[in-house]
ChimeraX commands (.cxc) that place a marker at each C-alpha (Angstrom):
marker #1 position -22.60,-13.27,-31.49 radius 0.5
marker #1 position -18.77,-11.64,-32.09 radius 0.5
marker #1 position -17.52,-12.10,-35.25 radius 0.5
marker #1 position -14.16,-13.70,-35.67 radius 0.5
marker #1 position -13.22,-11.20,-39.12 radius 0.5
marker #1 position -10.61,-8.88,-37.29 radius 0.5
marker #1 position -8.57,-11.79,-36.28 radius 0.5
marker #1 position -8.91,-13.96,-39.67 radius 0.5
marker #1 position -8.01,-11.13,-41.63 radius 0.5
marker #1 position -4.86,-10.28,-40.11 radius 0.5
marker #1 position -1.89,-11.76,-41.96 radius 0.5
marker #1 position 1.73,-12.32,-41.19 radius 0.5
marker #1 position 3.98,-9.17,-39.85 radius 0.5
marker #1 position 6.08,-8.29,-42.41 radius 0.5
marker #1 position 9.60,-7.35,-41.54 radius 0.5
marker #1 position 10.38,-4.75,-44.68 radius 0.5
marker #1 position 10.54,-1.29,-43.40 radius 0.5
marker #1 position 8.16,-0.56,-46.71 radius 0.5
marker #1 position 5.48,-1.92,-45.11 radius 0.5
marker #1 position 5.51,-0.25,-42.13 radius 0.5
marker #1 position 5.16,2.48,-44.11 radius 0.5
marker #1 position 1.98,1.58,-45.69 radius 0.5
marker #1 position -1.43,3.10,-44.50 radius 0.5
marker #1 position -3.82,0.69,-42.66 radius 0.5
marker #1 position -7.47,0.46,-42.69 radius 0.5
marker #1 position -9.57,-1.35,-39.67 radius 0.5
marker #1 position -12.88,-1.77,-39.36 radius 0.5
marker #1 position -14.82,-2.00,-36.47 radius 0.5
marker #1 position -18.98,-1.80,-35.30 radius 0.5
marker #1 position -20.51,1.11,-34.10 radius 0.5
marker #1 position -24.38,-0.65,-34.07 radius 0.5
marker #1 position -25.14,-1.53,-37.02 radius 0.5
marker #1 position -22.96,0.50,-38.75 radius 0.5
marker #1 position -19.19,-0.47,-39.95 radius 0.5
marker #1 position -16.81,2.54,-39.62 radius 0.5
marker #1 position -13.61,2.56,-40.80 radius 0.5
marker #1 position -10.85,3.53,-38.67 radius 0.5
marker #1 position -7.94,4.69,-40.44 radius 0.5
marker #1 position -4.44,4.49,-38.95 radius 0.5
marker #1 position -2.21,6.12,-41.14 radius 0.5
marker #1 position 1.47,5.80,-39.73 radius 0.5
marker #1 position 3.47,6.88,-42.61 radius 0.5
marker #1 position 2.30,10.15,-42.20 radius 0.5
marker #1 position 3.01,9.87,-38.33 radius 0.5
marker #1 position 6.57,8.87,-39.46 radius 0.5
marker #1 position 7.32,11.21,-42.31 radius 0.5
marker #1 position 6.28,14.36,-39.63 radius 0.5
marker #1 position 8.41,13.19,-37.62 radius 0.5
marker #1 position 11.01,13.14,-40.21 radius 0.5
marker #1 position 10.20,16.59,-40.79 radius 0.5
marker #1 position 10.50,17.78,-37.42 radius 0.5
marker #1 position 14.09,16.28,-36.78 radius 0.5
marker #1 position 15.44,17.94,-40.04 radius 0.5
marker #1 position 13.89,21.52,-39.06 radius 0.5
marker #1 position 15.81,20.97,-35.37 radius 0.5
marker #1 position 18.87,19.64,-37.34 radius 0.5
marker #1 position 18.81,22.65,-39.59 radius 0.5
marker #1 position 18.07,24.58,-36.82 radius 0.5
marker #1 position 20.98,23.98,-34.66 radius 0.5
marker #1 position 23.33,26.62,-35.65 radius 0.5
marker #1 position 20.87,29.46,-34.90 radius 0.5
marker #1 position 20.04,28.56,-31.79 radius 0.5
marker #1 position 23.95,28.02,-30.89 radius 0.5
marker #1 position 25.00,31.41,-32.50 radius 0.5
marker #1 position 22.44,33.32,-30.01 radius 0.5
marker #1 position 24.92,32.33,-27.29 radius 0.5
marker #1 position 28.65,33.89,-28.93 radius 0.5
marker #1 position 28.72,37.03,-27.66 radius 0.5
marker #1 position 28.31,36.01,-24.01 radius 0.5
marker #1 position 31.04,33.09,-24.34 radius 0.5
marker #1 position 33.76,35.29,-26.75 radius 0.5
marker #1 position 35.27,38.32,-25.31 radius 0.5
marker #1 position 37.44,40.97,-27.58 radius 0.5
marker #1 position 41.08,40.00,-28.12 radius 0.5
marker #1 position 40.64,36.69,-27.05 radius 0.5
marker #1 position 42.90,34.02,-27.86 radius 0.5
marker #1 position 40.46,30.75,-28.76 radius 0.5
marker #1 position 41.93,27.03,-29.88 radius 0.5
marker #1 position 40.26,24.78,-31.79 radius 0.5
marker #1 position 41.10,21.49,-33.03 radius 0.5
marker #1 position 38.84,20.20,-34.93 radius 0.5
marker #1 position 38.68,21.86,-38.13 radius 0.5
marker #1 position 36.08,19.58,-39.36 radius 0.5
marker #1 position 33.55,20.68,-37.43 radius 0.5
marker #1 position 30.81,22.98,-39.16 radius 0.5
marker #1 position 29.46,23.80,-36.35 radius 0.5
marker #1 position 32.29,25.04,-35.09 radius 0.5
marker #1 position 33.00,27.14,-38.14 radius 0.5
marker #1 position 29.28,28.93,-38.06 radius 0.5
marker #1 position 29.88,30.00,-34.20 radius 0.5
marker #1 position 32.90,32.03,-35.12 radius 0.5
marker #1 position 31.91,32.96,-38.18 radius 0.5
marker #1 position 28.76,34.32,-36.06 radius 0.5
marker #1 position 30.99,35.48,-33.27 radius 0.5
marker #1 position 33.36,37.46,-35.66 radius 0.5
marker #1 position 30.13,39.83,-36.47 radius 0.5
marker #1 position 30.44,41.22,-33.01 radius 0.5
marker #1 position 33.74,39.97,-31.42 radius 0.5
marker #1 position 37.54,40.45,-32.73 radius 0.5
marker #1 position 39.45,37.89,-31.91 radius 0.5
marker #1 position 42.32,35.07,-33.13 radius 0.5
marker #1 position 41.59,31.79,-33.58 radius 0.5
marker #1 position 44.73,29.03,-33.50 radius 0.5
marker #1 position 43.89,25.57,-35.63 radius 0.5
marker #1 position 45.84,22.80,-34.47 radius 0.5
marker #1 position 46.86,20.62,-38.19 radius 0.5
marker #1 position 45.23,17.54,-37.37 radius 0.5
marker #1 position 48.00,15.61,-39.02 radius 0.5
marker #1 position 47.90,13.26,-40.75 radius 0.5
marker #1 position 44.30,13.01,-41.53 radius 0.5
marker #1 position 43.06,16.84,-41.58 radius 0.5
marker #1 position 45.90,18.87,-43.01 radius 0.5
marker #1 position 43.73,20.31,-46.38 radius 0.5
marker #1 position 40.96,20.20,-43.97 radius 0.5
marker #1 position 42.32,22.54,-41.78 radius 0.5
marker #1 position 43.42,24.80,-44.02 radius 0.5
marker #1 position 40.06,24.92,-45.94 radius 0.5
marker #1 position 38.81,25.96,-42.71 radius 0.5
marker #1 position 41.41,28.56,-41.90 radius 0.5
marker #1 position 40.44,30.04,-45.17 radius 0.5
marker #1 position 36.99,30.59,-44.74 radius 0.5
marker #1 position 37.93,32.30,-41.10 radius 0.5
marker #1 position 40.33,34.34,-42.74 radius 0.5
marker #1 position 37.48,35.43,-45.81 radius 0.5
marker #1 position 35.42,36.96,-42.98 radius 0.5
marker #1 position 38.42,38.64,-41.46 radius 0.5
marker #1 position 39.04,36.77,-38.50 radius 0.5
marker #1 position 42.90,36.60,-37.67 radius 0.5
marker #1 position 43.93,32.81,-37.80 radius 0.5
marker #1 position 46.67,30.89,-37.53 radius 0.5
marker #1 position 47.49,27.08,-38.43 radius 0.5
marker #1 position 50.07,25.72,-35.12 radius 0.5
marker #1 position 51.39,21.98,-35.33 radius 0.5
marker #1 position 50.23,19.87,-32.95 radius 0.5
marker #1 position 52.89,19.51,-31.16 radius 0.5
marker #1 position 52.80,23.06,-29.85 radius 0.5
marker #1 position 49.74,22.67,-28.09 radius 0.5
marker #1 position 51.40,22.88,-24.75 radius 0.5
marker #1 position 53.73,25.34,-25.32 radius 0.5
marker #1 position 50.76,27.78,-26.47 radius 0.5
marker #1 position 48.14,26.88,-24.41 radius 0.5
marker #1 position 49.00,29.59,-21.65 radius 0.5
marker #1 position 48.05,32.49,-23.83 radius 0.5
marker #1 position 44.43,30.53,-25.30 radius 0.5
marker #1 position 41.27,31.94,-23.95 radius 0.5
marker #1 position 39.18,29.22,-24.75 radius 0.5
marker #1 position 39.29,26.07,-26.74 radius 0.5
marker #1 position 36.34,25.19,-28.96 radius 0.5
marker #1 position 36.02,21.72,-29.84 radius 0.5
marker #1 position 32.74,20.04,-31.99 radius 0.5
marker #1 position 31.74,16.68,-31.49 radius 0.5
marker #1 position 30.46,13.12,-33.18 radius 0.5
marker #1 position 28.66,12.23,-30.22 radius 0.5
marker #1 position 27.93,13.05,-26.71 radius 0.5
marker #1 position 27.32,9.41,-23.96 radius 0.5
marker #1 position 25.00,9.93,-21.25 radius 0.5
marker #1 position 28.31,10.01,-19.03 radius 0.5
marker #1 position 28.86,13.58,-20.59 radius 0.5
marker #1 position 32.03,12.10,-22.75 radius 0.5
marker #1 position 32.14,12.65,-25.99 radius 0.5
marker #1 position 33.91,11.01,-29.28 radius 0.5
marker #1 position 35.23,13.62,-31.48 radius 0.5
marker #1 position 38.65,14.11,-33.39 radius 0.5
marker #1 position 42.12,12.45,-33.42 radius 0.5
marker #1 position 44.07,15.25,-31.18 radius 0.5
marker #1 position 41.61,16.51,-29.04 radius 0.5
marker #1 position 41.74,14.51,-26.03 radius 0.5
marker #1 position 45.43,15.69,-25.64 radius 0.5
marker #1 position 44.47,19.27,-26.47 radius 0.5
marker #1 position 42.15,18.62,-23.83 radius 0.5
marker #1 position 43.87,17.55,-21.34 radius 0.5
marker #1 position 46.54,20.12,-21.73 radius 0.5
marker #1 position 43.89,23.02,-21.57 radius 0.5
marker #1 position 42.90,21.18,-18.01 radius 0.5
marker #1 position 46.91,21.14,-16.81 radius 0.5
marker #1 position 46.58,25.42,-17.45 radius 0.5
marker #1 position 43.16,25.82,-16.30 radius 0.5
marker #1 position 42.05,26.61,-20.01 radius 0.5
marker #1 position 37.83,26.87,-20.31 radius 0.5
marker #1 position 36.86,23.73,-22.87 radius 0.5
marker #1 position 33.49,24.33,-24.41 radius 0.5
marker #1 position 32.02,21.59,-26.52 radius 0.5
marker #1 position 29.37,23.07,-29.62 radius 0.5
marker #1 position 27.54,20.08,-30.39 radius 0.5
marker #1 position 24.01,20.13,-31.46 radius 0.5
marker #1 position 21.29,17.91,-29.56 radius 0.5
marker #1 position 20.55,15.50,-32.10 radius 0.5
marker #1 position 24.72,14.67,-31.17 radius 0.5
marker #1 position 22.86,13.03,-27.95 radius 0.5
marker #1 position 23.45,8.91,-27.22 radius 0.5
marker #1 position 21.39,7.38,-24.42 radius 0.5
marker #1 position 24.85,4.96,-24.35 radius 0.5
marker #1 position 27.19,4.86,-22.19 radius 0.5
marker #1 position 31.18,4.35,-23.31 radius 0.5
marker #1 position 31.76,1.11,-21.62 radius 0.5
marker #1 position 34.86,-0.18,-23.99 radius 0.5
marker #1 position 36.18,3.22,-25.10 radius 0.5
marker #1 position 38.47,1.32,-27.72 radius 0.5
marker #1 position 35.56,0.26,-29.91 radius 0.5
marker #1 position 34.86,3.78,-30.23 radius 0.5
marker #1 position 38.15,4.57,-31.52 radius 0.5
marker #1 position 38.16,3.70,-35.64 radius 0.5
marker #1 position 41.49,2.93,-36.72 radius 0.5
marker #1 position 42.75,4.58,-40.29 radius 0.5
marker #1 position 44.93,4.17,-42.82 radius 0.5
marker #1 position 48.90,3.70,-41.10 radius 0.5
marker #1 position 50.28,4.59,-44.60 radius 0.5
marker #1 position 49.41,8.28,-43.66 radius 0.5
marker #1 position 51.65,8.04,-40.47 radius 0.5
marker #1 position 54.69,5.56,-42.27 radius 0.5
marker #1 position 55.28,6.54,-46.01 radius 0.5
marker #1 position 56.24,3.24,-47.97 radius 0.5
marker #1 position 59.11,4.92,-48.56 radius 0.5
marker #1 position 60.03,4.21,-44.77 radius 0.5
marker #1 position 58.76,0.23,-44.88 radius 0.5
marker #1 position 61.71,-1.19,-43.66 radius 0.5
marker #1 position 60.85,-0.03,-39.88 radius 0.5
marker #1 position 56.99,-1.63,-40.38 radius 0.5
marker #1 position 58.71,-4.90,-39.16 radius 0.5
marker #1 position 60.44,-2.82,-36.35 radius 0.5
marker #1 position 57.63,-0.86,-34.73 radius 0.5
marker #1 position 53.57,-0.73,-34.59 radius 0.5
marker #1 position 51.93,1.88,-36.36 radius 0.5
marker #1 position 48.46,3.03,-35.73 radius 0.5
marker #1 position 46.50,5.95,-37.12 radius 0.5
marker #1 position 43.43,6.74,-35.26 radius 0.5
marker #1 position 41.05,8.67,-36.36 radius 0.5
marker #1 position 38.42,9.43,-33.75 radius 0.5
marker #1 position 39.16,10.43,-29.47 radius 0.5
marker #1 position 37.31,10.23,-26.38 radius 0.5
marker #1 position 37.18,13.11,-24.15 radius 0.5
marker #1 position 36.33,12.23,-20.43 radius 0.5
marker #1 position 33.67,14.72,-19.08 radius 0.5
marker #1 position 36.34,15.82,-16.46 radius 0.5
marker #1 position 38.03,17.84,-19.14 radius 0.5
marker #1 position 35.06,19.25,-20.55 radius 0.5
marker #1 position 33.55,22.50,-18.65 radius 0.5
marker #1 position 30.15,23.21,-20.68 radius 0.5
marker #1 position 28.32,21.84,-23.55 radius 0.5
marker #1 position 26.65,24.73,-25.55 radius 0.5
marker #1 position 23.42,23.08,-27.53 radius 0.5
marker #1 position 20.83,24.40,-29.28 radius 0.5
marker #1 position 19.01,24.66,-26.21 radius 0.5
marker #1 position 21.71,25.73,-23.84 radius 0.5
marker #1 position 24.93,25.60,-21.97 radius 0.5
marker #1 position 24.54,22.56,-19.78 radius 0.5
marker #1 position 27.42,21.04,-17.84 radius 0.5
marker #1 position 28.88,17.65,-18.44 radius 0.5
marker #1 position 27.12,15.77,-15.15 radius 0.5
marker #1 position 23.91,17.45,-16.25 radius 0.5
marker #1 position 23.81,15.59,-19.60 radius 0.5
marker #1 position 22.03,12.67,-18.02 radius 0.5
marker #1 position 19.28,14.79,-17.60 radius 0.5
marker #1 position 19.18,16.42,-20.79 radius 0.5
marker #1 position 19.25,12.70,-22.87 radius 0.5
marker #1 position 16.51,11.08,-20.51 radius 0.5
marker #1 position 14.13,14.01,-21.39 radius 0.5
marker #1 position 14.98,13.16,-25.09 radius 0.5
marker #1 position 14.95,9.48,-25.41 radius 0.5
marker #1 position 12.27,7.60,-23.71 radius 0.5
marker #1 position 13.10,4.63,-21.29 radius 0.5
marker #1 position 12.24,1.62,-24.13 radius 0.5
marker #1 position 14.46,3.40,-26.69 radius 0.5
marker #1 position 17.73,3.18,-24.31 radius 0.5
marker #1 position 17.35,-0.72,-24.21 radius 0.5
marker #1 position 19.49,-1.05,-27.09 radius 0.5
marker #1 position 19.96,-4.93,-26.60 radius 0.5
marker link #1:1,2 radius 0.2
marker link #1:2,3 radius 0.2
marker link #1:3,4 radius 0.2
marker link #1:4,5 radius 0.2
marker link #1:5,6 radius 0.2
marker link #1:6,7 radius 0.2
marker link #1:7,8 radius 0.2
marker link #1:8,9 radius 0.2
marker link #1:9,10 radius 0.2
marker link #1:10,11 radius 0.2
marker link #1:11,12 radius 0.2
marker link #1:12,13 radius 0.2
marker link #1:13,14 radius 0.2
marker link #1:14,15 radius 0.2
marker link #1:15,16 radius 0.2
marker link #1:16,17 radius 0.2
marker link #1:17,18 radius 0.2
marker link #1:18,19 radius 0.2
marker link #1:19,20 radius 0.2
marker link #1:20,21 radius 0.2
marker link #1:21,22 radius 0.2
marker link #1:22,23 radius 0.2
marker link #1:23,24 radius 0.2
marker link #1:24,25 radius 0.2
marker link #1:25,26 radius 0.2
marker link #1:26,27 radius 0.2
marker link #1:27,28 radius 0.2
marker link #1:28,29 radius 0.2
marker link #1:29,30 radius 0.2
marker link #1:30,31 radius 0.2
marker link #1:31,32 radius 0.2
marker link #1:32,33 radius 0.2
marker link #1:33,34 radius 0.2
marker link #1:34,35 radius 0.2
marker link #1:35,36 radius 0.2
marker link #1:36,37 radius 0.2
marker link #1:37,38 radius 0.2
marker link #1:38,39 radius 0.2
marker link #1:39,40 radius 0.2
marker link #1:40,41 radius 0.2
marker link #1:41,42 radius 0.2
marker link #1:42,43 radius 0.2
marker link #1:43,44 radius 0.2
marker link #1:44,45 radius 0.2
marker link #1:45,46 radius 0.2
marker link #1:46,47 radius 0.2
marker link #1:47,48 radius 0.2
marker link #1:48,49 radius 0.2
marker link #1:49,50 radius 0.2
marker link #1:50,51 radius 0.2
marker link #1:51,52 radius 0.2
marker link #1:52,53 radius 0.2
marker link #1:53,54 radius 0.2
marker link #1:54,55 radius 0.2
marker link #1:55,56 radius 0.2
marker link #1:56,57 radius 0.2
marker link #1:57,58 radius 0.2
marker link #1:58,59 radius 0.2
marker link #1:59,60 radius 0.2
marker link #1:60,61 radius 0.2
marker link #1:61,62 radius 0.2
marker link #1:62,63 radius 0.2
marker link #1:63,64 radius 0.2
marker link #1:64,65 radius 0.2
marker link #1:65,66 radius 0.2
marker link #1:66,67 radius 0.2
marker link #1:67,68 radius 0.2
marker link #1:68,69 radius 0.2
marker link #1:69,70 radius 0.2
marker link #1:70,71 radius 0.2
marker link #1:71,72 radius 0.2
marker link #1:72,73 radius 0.2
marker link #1:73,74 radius 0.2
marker link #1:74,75 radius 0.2
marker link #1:75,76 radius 0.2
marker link #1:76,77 radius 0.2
marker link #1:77,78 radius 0.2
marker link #1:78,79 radius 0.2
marker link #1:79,80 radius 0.2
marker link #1:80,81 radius 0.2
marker link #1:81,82 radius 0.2
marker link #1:82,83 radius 0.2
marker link #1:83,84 radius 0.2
marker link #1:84,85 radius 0.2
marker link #1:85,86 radius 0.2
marker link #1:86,87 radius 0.2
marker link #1:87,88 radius 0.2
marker link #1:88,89 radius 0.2
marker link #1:89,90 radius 0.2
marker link #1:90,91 radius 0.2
marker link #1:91,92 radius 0.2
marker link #1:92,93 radius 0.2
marker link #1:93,94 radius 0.2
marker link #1:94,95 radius 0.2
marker link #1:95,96 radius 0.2
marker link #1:96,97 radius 0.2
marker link #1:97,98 radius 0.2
marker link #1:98,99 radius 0.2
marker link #1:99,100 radius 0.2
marker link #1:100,101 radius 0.2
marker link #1:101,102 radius 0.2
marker link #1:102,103 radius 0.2
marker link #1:103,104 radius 0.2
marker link #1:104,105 radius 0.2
marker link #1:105,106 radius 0.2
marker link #1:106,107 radius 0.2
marker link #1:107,108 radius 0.2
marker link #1:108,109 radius 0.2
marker link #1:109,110 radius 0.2
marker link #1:110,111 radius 0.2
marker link #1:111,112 radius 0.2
marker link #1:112,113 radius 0.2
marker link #1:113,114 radius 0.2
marker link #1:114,115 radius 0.2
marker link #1:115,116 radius 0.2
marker link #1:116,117 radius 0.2
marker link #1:117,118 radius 0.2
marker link #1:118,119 radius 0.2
marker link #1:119,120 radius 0.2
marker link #1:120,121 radius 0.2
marker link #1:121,122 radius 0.2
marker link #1:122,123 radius 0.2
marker link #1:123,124 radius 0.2
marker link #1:124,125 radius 0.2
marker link #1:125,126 radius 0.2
marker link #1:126,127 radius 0.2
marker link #1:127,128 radius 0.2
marker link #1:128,129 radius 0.2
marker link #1:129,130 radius 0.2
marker link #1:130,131 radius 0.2
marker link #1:131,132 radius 0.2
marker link #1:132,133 radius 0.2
marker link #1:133,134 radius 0.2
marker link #1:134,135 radius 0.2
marker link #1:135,136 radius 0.2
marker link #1:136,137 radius 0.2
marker link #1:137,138 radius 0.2
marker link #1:138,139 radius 0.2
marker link #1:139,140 radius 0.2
marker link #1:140,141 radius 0.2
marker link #1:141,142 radius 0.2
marker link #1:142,143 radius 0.2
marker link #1:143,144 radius 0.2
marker link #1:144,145 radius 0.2
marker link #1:145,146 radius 0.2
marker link #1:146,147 radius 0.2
marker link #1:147,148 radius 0.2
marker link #1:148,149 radius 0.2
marker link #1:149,150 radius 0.2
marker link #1:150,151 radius 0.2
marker link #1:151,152 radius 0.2
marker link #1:152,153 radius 0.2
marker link #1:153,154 radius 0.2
marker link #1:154,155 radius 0.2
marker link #1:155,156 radius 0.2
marker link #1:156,157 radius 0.2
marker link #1:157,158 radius 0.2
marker link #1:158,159 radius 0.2
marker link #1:159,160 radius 0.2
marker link #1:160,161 radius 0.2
marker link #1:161,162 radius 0.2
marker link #1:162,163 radius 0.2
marker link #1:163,164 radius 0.2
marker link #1:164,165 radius 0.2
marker link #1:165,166 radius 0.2
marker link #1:166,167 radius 0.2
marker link #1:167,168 radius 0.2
marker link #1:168,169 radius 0.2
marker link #1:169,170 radius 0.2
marker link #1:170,171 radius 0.2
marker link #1:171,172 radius 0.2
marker link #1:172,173 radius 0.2
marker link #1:173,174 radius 0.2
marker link #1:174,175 radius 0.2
marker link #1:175,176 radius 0.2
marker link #1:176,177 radius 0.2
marker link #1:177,178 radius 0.2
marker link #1:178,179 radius 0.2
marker link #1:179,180 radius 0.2
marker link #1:180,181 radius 0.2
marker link #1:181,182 radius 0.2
marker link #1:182,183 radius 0.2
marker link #1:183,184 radius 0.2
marker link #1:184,185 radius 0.2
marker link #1:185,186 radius 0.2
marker link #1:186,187 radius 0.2
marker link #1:187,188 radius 0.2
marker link #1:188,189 radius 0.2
marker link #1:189,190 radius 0.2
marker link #1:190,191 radius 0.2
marker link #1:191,192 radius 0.2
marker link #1:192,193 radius 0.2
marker link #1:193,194 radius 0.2
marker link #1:194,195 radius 0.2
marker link #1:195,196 radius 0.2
marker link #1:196,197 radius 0.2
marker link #1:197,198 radius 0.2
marker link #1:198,199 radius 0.2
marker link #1:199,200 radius 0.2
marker link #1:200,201 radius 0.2
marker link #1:201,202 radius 0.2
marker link #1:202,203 radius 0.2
marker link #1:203,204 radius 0.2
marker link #1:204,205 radius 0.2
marker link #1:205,206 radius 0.2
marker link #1:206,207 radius 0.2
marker link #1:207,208 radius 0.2
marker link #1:208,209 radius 0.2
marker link #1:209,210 radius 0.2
marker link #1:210,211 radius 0.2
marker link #1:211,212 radius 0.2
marker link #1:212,213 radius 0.2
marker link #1:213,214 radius 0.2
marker link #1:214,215 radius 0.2
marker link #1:215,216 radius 0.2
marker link #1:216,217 radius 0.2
marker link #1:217,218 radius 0.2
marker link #1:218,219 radius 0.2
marker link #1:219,220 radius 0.2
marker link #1:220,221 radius 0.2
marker link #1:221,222 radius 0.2
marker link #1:222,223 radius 0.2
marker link #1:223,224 radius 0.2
marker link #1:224,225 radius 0.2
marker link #1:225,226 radius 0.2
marker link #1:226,227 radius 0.2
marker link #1:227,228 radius 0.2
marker link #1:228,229 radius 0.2
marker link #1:229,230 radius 0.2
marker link #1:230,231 radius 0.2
marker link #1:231,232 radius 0.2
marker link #1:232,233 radius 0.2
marker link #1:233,234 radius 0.2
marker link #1:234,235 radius 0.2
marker link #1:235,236 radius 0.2
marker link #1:236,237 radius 0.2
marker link #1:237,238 radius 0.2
marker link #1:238,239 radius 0.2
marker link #1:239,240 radius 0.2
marker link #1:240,241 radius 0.2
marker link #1:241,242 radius 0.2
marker link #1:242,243 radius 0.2
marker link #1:243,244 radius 0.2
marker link #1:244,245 radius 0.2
marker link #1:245,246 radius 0.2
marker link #1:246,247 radius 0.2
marker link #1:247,248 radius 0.2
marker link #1:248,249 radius 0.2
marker link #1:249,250 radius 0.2
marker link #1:250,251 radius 0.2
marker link #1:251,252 radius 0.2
marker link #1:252,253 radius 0.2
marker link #1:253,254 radius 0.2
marker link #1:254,255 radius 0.2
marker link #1:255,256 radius 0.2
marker link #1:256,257 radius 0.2
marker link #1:257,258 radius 0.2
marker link #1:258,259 radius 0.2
marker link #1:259,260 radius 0.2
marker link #1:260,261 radius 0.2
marker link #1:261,262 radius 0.2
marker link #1:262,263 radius 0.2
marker link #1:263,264 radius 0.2
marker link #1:264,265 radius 0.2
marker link #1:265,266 radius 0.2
marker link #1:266,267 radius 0.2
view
């Protein structure tokens, strides 16, 4: 005769992430003997935890390994987006073995002290740098090397969302046949794809752009201050990960051997 126990003692599924948490006991038969059978998925959870912050802190080792074989002495690089740390730690890595100039595009209005924060911190290790308005992108682009850009996040499509700027930087290193590498750490990875490229863009404050001081055009003119870009993967040439260089139509490959097939299903 099967006793009914397992199924009388199971109780509603609670919702609160603290439960999940919780460790589990279950008991089942062996004989005549009850054995209990332990199923402990916090600690499941919490290695897991502990294995994405080692591969997160990780990162910019595995992406310095690769600067001497991408920077070349005297080279003119670009960057521009200051912001990026792990931007900062490749040249700062690079710089050990490499002399070169770096040129930081402003980022106005939102990254001006940003920029220059940066620009210090590549000047303390004695890289040559210099701060260029944005405007001058084009003009200077025929004497850049490389451009460096970092990311937010990288679609399956092999776009990525980064910076207010770079998508005309961008596409003015494509016009002169300018190299545009992408650092960008693997946990940067989205199984999405960019279907409605506007939502991406979030929208800042237009006060930065129009002082009050000019509020008499507001009525006159729209004023928008966006904060984030999309690069299309045609102006990208290589993404250099922790694990690699991989090219933008092989980042398909790279996400579906990262995310499993449920976990993409994000309706």
């Amino acid at each position: 005769m099967t006793s009914n126990k397992a199924s009388s003692d199971s109780g509603p599924v609670s919702a609160s992430m603290f439960q999940l948490l919780v460790t589990s006991h279950k008991e089942k038969d062996v004989g005549n003997v009850k054995v209990n059978e332990k199923s402990d998925l916090r600690s499941v959870i919490i290695q897991g935890i502990r294995d994405l912050m080692d591969e997160i802190q990780s990162v910019h080792e595995n992406i310095e390994l690769m600067t001497v074989d991408l920077i070349h002495d005297n080279e003119i690089l670009l960057t521009p987006t200051p912001g990026s740390s792990t931007v900062l730690n490749f040249l700062l890595k690079a710089s050990l073995k490499r002399k070169f100039t770096v040129l930081i595009t402003e980022n106005y209005p939102n990254d001006i002290e940003i920029c220059h924060r940066f620009a210090k911190k590549l000047a303390d290790a004695n890289i040559e740098s210099v701060i260029i308005p944005d405007s001058t992108v084009f003009a200077v682009m025929s004497r850049v090397g490389k451009v460096l850009i970092g990311t937010r996040s990288v679609f399956v499509n092999g776009g990525c969302v980064t910076a207010a700027g770079v998508a005309t930087v961008c596409e003015c290193a494509k016009e002169h046949r300018t190299p545009v590498f992408t650092v960008a750490g693997l946990y940067k990875f989205s199984p999405c794809y960019p279907f409605d490229r506007n939502s991406l863009i979030e929208v800042g404050n237009s006060g930065k752009v129009l002082p009050y001081e000019d509020s008499d055009l507001v009525g006159k003119c729209e004023v928008t201050n966006p904060l984030y870009d999309y690069v299309i993967p045609e102006h990208i040439d290589i993404y250099i990960t922790n694990i690699g260089g991989f090219s933008p139509n092989f980042i398909y490959r790279i996400i579906l051997d990262n995310y499993s097939t449920d976990d993409v299903d994000l309706s």
